[in-house]
VEXKOLLO-272936 format. One record per residue (C-alpha): residue number from 1; residue in three letters; y, z, x. Coordinates in steps of 0.25 Angstrom, whole numbers. Example, Ala and Ser with C-alpha at 12.3 -4.5 7.8 and 13.67 -1.06 7.14 Angstrom:
residues 2
+-----+------+-------+-------+-------+
: pos : code :     v :     w :     u :
+-----+------+-------+-------+-------+
:   1 :  ALA :   -18 :    31 :    49 :
:   2 :  SER :    -4 :    29 :    55 :
+-----+------+-------+-------+-------+
end
This chain:
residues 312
+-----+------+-------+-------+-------+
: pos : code :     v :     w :     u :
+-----+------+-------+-------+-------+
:   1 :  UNK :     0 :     0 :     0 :
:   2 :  UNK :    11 :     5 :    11 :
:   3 :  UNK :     6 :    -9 :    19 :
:   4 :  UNK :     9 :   -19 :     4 :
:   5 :  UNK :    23 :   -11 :     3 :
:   6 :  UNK :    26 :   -13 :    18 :
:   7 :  UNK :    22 :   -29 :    16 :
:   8 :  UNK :    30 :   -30 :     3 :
:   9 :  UNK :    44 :   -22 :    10 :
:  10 :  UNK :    41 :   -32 :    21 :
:  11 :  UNK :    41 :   -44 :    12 :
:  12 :  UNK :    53 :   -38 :     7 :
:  13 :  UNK :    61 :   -37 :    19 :
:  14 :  UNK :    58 :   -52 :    22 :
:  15 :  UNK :    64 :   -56 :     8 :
:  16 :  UNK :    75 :   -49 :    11 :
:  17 :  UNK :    79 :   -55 :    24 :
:  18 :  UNK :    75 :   -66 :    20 :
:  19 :  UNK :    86 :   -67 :     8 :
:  20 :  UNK :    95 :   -60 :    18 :
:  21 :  UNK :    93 :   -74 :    28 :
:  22 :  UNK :    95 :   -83 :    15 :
:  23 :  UNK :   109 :   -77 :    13 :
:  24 :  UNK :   111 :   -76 :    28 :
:  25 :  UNK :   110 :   -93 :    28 :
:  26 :  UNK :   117 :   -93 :    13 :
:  27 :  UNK :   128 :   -85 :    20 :
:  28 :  UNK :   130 :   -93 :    32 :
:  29 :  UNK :   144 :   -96 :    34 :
:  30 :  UNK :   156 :   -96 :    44 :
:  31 :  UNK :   160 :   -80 :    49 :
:  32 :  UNK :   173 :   -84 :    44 :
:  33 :  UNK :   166 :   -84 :    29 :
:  34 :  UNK :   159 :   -70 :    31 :
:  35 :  UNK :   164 :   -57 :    26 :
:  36 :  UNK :   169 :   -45 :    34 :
:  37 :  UNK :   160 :   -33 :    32 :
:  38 :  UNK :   169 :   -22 :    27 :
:  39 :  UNK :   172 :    -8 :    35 :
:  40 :  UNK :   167 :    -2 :    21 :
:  41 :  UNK :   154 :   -10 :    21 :
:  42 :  UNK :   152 :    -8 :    34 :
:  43 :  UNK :   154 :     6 :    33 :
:  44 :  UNK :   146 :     5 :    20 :
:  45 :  UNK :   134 :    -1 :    28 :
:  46 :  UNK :   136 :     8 :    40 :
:  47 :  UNK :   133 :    17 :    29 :
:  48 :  UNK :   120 :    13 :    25 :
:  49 :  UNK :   114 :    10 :    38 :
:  50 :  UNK :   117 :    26 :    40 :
:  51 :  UNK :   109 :    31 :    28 :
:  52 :  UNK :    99 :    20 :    28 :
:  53 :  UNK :    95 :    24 :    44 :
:  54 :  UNK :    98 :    37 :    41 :
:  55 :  UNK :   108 :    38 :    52 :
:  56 :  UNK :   116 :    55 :    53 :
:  57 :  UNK :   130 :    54 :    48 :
:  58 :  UNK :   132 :    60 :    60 :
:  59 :  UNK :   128 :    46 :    68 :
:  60 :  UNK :   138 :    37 :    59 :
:  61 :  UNK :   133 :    22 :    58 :
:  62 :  UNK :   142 :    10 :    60 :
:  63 :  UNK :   144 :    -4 :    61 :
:  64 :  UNK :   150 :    -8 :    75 :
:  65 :  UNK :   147 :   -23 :    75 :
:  66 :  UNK :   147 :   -33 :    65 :
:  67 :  UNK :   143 :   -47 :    65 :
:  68 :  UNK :   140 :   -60 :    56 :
:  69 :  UNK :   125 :   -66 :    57 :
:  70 :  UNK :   127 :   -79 :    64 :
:  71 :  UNK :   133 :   -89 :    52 :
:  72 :  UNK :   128 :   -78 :    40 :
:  73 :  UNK :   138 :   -68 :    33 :
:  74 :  UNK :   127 :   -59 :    37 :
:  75 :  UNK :   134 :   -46 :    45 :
:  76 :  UNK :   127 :   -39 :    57 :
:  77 :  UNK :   128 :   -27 :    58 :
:  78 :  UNK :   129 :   -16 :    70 :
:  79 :  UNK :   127 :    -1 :    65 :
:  80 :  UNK :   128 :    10 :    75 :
:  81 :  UNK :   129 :    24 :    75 :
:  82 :  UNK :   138 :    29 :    85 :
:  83 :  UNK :   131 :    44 :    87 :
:  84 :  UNK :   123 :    44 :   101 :
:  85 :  UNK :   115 :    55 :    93 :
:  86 :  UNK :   110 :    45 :    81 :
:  87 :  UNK :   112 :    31 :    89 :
:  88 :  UNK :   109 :    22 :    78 :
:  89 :  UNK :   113 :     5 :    80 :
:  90 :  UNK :   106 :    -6 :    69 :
:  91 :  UNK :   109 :   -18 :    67 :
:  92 :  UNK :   108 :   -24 :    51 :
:  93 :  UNK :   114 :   -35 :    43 :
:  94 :  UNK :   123 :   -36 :    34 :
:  95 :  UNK :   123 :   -45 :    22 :
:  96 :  UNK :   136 :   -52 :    20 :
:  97 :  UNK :   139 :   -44 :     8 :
:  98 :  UNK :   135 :   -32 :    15 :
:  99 :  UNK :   126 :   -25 :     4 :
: 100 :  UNK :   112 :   -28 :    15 :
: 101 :  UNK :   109 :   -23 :    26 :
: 102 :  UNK :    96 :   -30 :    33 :
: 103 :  UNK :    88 :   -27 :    48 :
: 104 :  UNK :    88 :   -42 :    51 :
: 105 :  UNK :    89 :   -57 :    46 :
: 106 :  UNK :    81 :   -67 :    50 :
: 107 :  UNK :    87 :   -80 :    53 :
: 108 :  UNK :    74 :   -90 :    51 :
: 109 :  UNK :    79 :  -104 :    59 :
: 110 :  UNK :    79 :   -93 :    71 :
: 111 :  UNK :    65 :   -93 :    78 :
: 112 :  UNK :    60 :   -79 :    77 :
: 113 :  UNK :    54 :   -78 :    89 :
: 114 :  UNK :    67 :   -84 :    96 :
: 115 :  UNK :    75 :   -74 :    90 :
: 116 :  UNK :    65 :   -63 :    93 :
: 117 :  UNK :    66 :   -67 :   108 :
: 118 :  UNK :    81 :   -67 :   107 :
: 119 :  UNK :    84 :   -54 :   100 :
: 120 :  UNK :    75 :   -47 :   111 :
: 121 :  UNK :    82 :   -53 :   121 :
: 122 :  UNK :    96 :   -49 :   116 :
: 123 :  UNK :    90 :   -34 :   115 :
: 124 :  UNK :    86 :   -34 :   129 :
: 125 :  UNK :   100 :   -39 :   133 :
: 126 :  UNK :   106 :   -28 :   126 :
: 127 :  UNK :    95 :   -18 :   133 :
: 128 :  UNK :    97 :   -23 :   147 :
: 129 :  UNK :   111 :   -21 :   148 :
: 130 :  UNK :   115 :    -7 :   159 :
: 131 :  UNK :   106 :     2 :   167 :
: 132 :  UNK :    95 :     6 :   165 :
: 133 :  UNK :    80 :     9 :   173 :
: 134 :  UNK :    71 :     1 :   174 :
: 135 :  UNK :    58 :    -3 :   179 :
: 136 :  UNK :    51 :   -16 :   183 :
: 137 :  UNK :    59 :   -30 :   186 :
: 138 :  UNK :    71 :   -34 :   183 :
: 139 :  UNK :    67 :   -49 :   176 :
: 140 :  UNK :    53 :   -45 :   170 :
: 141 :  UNK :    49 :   -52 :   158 :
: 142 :  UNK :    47 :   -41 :   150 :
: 143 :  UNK :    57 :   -30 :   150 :
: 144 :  UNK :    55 :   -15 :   143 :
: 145 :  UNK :    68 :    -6 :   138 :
: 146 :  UNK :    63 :     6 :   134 :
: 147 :  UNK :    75 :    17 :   127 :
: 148 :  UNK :    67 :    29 :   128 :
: 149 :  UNK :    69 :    44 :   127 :
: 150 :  UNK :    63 :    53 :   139 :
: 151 :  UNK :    60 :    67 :   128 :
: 152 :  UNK :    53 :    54 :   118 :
: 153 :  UNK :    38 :    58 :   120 :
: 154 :  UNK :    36 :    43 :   115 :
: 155 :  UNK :    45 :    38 :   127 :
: 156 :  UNK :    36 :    46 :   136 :
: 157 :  UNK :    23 :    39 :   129 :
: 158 :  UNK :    29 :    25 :   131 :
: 159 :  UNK :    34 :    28 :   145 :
: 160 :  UNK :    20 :    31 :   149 :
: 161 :  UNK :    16 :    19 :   143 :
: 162 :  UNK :    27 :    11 :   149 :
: 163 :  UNK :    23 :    16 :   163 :
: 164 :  UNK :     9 :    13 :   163 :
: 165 :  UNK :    10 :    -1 :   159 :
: 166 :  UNK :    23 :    -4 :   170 :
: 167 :  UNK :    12 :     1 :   179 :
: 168 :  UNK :     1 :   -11 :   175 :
: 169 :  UNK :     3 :   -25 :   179 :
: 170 :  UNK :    10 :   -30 :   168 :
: 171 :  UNK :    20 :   -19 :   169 :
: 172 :  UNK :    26 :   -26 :   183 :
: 173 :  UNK :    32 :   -37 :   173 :
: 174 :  UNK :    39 :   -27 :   164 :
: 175 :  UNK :    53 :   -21 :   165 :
: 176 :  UNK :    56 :    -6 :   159 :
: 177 :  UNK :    69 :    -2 :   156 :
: 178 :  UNK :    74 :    10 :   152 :
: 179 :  UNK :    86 :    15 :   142 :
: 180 :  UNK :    89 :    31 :   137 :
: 181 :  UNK :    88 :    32 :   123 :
: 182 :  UNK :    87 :    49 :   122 :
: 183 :  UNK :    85 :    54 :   108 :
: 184 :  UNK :    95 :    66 :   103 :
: 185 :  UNK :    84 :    74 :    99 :
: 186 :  UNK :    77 :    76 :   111 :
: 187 :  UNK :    83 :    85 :   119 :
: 188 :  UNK :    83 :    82 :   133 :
: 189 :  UNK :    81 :    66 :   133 :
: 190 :  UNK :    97 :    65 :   135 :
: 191 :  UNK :    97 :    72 :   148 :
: 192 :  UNK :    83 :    65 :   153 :
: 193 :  UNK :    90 :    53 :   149 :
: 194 :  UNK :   101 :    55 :   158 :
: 195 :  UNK :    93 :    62 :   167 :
: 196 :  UNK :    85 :    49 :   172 :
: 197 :  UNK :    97 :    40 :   169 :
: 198 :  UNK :   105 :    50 :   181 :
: 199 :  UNK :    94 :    47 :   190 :
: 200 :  UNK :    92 :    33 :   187 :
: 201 :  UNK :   106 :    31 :   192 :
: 202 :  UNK :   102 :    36 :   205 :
: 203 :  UNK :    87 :    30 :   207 :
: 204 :  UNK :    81 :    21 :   195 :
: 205 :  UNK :    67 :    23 :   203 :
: 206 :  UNK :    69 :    39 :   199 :
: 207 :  UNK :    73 :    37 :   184 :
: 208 :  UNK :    60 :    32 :   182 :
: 209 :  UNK :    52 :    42 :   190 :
: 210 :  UNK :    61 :    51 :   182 :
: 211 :  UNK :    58 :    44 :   167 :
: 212 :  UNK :    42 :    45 :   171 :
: 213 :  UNK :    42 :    60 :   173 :
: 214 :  UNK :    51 :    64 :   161 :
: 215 :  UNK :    39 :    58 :   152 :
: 216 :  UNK :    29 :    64 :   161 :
: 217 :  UNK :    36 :    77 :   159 :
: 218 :  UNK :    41 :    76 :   145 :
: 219 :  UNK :    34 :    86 :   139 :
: 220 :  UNK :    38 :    97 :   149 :
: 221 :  UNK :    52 :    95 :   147 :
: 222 :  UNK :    61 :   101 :   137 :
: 223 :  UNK :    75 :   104 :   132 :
: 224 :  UNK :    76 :   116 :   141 :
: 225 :  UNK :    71 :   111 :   154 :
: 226 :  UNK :    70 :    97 :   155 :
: 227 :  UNK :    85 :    95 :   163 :
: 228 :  UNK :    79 :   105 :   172 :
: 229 :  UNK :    66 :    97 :   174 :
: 230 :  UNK :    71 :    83 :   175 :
: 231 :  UNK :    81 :    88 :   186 :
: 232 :  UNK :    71 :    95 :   194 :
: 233 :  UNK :    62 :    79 :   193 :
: 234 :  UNK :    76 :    73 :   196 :
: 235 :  UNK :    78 :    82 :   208 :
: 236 :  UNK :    65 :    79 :   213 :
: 237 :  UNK :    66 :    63 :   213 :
: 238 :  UNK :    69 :    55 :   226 :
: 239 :  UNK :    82 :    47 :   227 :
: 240 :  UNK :    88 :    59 :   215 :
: 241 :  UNK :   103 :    64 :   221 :
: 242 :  UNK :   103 :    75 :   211 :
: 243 :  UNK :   117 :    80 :   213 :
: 244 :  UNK :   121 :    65 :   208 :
: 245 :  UNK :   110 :    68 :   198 :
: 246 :  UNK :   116 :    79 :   193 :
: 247 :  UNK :   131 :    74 :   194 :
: 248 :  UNK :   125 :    64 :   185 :
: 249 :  UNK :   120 :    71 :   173 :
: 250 :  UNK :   131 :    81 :   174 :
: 251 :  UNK :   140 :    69 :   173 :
: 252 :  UNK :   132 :    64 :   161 :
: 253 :  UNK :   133 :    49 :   169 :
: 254 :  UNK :   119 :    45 :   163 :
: 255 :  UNK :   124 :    49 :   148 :
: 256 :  UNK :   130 :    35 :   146 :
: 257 :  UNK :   121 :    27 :   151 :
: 258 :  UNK :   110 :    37 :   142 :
: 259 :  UNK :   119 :    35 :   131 :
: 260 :  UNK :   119 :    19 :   133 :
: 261 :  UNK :   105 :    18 :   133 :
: 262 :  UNK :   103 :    24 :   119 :
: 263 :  UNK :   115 :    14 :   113 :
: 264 :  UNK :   108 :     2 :   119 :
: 265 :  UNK :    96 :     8 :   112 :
: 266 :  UNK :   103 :    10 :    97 :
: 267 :  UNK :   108 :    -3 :    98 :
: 268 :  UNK :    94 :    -8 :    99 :
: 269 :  UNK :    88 :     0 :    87 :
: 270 :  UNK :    82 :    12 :    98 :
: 271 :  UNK :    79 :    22 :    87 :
: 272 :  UNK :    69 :    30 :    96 :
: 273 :  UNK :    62 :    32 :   109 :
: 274 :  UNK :    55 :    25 :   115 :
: 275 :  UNK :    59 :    12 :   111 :
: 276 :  UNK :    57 :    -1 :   119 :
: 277 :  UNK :    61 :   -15 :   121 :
: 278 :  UNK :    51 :   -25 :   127 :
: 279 :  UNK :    57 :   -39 :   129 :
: 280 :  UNK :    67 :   -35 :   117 :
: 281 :  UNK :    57 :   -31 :   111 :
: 282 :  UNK :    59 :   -18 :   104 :
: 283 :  UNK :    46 :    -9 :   104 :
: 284 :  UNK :    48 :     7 :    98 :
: 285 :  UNK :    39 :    16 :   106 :
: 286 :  UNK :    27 :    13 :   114 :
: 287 :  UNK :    14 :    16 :   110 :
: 288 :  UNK :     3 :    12 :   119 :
: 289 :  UNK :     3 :     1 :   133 :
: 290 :  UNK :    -3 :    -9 :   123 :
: 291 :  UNK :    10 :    -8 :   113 :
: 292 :  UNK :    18 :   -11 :   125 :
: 293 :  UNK :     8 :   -21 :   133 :
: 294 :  UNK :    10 :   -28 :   119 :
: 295 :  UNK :    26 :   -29 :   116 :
: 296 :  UNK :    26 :   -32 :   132 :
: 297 :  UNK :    16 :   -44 :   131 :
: 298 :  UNK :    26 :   -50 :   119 :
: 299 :  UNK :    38 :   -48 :   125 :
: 300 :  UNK :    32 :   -56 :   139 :
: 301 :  UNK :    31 :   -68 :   129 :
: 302 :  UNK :    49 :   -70 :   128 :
: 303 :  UNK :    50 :   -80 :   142 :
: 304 :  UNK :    61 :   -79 :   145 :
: 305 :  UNK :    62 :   -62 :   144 :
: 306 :  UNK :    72 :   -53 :   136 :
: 307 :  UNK :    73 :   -44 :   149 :
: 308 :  UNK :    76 :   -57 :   158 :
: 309 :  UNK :    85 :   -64 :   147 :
: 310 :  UNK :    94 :   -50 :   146 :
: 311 :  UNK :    95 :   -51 :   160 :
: 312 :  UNK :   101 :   -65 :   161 :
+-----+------+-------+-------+-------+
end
């Protein structure tokens, strides 16, 4: 029964976009021709999109870009919350009257597969854009970013995982990046977060050695110790200044770029940790080697790669 109604809301969804298509091609017409969304229907719609995803009134939603769908009166929509506590970023579309809102249209002269390709290679554009670790080459043809959380226990199962297949043969093709994405509920991921992006400053080699033993130590750290014990690893690392360690942290000099990780990541629809894009590809957690060996396998079949073509 819960499969027949899945079918049927499915069937649903494709009537609706489809109608929506139709009156996107009956509505073609100059930009000139195209109504103005309204500041009260915009901030009627930023409305709705606040009580349909449940977003705190606390974390206000709003619209802060706004465009026309190629040659449609169809608006697309940016809506973004601005609180670093509830990051919250969506893109929906507007009907020209504004009275629906809808996930996506489907332009159907466009090749699926094309467009597929291409939106994957504009998300890996948009991710491949500051500093950031990383591991493998530079122009490999398949390229992992991976927002993760270092208190996530599912982060700490996918980075196991992740290091047992880099460690295989076909792991030497593959390149792994890393962004912070902390979670406000988890008490000492903000300090871990800059914690390892302090030292990558210093020796990128150490961030990783770093990323590996806070998963192997997860569990033993806490709330109350874990500053103390990620210092005293810190202090124990080769290559580690810890007076410009400490000057670092005290200065808050890795906030930003902490911060600018989870931005990147809203704007990409990162809701939780960890979530992973492969090729573009987005991919929300990570349950087993052969989960990963498969998404991996599809995104080697885009020639020329999302990785190389952001890096162009």
């Amino acid at each position: 029964m819960t499969e027949n109604k899945q079918y049927y809301k499915t069937i649903a969804l494709a009537v609706m976009l489809s109608i929506a298509l139709w009156n996107v091609k009956a509505s073609a017409q100059s930009p000139e021709a195209c109504s103005q969304l309204t500041e009260p229907e915009k901030s009627q719609l930023a409305q709705y999109v606040q009580k349909k995803y449940k977003i705190p009134a606390s974390a206000r939603v709003e619209i802060v870009a706004d465009s026309l769908l190629d040659k449609s009166c169809y608006h697309k929509l940016q809506f973004r919350s601005g609180d670093a506590t509830h990051p919250f970023s969506l893109a929906l579309y507007s009907s020209p009257d504004a009275k629906l809102l809808l996930p996506e249209l489907f332009d159907v002269s466009v090749d699926p597969a094309a467009e597929e390709l291409k939106k994957n290679r504009e998300i890996m554009g948009s991710l491949m854009h500051g500093d950031f670790p990383s591991l493998g080459p530079p122009n490999a043809p398949v390229t992992i970013v991976e927002f993760a959380d270092f208190q996530c226990p599912f982060c700490q199962h996918a980075a196991s995982i992740l290091k047992s297949f880099l460690a295989s043969p076909d792991g030497k093709n593959v390149r792994v990046v890393f962004r912070h994405f902390p979670l406000a509920f988890h008490p000492w991921a903000q300090f871990a977060a800059e914690a390892t992006a302090c030292v990558n400053f210093q020796n990128s080699d150490r961030f990783w050695e770093l990323h590996d033993w806070i998963f192997e130590h997860q569990k033993s750290l806490t709330a109350a110790n874990s500053q103390a014990k990620l210092t005293e690893a810190i202090g124990a690392m080769a290559g580690i200044d810890m007076n410009v360690f400490h000057k670092c942290m005290e200065e808050s000099q890795a906030a930003g770029l902490v911060k600018k990780d989870a931005s990147i990541g809203s704007a990409n629809e990162v809701r939780g940790t960890p979530t992973f894009f492969i090729n573009g590809r987005r991919m929300a957690g990570l349950r087993s080697l052969e989960d990963l060996r498969a998404i991996i396998s599809e995104a080697q079949q885009d020639q020329p790669g999302p990785a190389q073509a952001a890096q162009k």
